[in-house]
C-alpha positions, 0 to 999 in steps of 0.5 A: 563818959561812955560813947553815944551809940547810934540808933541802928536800925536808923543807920541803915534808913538815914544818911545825913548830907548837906542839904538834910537827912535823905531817907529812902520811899516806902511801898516798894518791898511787895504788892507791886504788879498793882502799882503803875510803873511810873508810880515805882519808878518814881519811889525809887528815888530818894527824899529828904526826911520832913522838917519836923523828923530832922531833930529826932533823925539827928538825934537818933544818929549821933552826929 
């Protein structure tokens, strides 16, 4: 049986740790001279994925 491929583009959003699956914020690539410096400060840091996307994120990345 062949190996299970990994869903790319979810190999570059997603990396599994042991406390769950960290995923990076969204709205931080343009508009940005609108949003406040505090509000991009805080979409720098990363979160974890919600309870209920864990199963699909896993699934997509093979591990």
């Amino acid at each position: 049986m062949p190996k299970m491929k990994s869903n790319r583009g979810a190999a570059k959003r997603f990396k599994k740790t042991a406390g769950g699956i960290k995923r990076g914020q969204s709205h931080r690539r343009h508009i940005l001279t609108k949003k406040s410096t505090k509000r991009k400060r805080h979409l720098r840091s990363p979160s974890m994925v919600a309870k209920a996307d864990v199963r699909m994120a896993t699934r997509m990345l093979c591990d």
